[in-house]
KOLVEXGU-73701 format. One line per 2 residues: number of its first residue (from 1); for each residue x, y, z of N, C-alpha, C, O. Coordinates in steps of 0.02 Angstrom, whole numbers, plus 32768, in hexadecimal, padded with zeros to 4 digits. Example, Ala and Ser with C-alpha at 12.3 -4.5 7.8 and 13.67 -1.06 7.14 Angstrom:
2
1	8294 7EE4 8186 8267 7F1F 8186 8294 7F5B 8186 82C8 7F5A 81A7 | 8282 7F90 8162 82AC 7FCB 8165 8285 8002 818A 829E 8039 8192 $
This chain:
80
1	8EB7 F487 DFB1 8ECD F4B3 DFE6 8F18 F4AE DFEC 8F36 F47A DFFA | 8F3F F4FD DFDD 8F81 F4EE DFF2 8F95 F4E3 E039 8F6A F4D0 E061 $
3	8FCF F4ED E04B 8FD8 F4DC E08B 8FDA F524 E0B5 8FBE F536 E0E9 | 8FFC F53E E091 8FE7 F5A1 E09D 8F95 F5BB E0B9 8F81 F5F1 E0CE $
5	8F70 F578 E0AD 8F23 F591 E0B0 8F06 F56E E106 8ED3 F571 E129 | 8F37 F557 E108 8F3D F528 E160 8F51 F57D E198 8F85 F580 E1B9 $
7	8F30 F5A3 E198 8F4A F5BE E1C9 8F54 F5A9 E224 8F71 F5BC E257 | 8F3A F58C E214 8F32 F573 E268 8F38 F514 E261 8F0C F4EA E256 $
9	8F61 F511 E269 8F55 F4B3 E275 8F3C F496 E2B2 8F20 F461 E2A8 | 8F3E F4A8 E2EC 8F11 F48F E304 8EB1 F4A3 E2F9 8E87 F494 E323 $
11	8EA8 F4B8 E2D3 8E5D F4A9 E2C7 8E5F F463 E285 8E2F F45D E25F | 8E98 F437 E280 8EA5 F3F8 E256 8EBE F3D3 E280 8E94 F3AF E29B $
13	8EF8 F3CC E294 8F02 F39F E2D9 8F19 F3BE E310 8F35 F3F5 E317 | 8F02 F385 E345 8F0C F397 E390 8F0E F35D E3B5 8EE6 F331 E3A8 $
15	8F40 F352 E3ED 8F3D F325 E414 8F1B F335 E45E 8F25 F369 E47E | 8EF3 F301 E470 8EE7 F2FF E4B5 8EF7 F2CA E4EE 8EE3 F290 E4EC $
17	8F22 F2E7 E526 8F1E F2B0 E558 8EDF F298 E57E 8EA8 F2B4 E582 | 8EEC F275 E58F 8EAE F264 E5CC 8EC5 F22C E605 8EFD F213 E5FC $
19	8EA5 F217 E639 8EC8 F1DF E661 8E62 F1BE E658 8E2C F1D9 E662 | 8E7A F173 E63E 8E44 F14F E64B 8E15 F148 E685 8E26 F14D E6C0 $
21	8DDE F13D E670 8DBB F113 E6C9 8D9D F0E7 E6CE 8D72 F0E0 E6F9 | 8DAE F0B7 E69B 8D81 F07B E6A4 8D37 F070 E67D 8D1F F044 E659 $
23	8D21 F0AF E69B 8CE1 F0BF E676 8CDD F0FC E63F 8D10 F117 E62B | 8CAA F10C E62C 8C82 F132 E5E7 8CA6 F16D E5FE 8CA8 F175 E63B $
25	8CC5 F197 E5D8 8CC5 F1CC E5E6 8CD4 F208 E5A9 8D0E F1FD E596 | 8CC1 F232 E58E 8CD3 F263 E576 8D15 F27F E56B 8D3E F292 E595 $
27	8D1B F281 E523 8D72 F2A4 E523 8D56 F2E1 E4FB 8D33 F2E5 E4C9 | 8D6D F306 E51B 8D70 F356 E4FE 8DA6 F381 E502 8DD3 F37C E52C $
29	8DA1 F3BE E4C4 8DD8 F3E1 E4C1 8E08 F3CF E479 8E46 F3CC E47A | 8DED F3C6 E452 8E06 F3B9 E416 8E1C F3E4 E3EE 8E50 F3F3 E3D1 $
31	8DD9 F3FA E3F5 8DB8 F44D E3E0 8D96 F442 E3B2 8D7F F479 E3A0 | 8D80 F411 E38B 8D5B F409 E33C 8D47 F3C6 E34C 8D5E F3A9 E37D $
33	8D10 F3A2 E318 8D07 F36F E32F 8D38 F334 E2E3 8D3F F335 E2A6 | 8D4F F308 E321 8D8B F2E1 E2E5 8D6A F2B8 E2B6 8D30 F2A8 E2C3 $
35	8D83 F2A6 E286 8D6F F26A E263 8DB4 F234 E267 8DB0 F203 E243 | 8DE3 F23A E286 8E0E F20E E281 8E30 F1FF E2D3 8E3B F234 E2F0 $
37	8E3E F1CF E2F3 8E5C F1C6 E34A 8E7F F1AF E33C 8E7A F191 E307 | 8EC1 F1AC E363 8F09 F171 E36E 8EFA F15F E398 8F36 F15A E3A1 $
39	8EE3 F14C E3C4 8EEC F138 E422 8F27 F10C E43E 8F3A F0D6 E428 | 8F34 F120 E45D 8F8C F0F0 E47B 8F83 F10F E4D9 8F7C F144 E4F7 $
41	8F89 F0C1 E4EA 8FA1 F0E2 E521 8FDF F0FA E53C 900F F0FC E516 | 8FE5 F109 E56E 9021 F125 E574 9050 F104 E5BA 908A F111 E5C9 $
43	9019 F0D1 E5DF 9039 F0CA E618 902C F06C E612 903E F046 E640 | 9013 F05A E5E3 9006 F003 E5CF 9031 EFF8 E59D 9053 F027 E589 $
45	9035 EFB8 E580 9046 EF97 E53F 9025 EF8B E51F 9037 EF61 E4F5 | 8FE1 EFA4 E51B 8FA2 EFA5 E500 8FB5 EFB5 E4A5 8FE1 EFD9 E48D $
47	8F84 EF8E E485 8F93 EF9B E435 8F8A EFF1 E42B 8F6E F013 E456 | 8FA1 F005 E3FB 8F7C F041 E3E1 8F46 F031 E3A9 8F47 EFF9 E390 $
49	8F1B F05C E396 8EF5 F04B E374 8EC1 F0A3 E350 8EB6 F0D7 E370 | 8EB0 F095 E314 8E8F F0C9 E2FF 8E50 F0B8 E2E6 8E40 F07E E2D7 $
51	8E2A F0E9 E2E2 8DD9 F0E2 E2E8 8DDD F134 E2BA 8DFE F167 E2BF | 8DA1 F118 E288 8D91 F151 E258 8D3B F14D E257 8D12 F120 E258 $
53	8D3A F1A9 E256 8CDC F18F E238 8CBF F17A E1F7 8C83 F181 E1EC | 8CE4 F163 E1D1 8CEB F13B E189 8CCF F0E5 E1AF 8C9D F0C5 E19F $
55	8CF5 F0D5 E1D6 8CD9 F08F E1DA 8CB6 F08E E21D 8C9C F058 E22A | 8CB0 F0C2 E24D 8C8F F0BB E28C 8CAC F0D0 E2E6 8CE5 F0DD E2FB $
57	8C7E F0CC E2FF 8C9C F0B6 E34B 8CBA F098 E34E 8CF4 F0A6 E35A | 8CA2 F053 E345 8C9A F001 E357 8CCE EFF1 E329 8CE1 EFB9 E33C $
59	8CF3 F003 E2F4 8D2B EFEE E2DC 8D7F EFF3 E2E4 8D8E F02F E2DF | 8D9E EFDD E2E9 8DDE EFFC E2FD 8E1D EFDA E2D0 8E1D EFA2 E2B6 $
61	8E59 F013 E2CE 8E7E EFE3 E28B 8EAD EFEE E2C9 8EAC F021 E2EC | 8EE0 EFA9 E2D4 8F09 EF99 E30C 8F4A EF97 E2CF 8F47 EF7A E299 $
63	8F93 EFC7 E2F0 8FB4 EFD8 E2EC 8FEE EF95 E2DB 900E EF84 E2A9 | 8FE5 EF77 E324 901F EF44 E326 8FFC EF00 E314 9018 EED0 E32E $
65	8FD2 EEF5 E2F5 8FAA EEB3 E2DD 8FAF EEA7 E290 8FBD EED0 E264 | 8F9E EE5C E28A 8F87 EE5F E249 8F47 EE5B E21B 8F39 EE4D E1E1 $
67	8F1E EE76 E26E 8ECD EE74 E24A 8ECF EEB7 E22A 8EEC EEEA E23D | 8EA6 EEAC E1F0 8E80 EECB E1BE 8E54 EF22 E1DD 8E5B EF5B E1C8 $
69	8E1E EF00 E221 8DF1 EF27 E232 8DDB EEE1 E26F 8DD5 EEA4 E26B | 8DD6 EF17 E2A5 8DB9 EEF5 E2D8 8D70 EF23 E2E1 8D5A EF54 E2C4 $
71	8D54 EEF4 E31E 8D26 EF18 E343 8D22 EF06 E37F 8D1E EECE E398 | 8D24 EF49 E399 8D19 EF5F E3DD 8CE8 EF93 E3F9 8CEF EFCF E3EC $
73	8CAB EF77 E429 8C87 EF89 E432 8C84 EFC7 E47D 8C58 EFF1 E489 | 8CB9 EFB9 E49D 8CC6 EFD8 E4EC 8CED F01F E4E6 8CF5 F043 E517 $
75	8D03 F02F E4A5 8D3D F078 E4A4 8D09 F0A5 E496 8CD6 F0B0 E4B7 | 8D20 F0C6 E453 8D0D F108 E43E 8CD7 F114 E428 8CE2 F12A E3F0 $
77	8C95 F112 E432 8C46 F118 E435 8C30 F155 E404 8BFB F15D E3E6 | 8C55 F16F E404 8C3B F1D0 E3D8 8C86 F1EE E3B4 8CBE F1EB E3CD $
79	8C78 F204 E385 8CB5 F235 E378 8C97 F287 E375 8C9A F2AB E343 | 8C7D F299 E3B0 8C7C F2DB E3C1 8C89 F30C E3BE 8C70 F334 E3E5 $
């Protein structure tokens, strides 16, 4: 696929805000369903970290670390 064949890039990427709540909640508005997340917050010093549906929910590759692959069971549950 050339790049000429991308008419629309957001149906490839898109960012979404959201404000946390502690609990489960639904992020929508992507518009497609992803296979790839960055998550960062925006108002902590919290790591960033990415999560693919290649290795799972429950997996996450941390940005500012020198682990390999973690797991974390409390974040991103579905890639929707």
């Amino acid at each position: 696929m050339a790049y000429t064949d991308i008419d629309k890039p957001s149906d490839y990427f898109n960012t979404v805000l959201y404000t946390g709540t502690g609990s489960s909640q639904g992020i929508t508005g992507v518009g497609f369903q992803p296979d790839f997340l960055w998550v960062k917050s925006r108002s902590n010093a919290d790591y960033h970290y990415f999560q693919d549906v290649v290795r799972g929910v429950t997996k996450q590759l941390n940005t500012n670390t020198n682990a390999a692959e973690t797991s974390y069971t409390n974040g991103v549950t579905a890639f929707g």
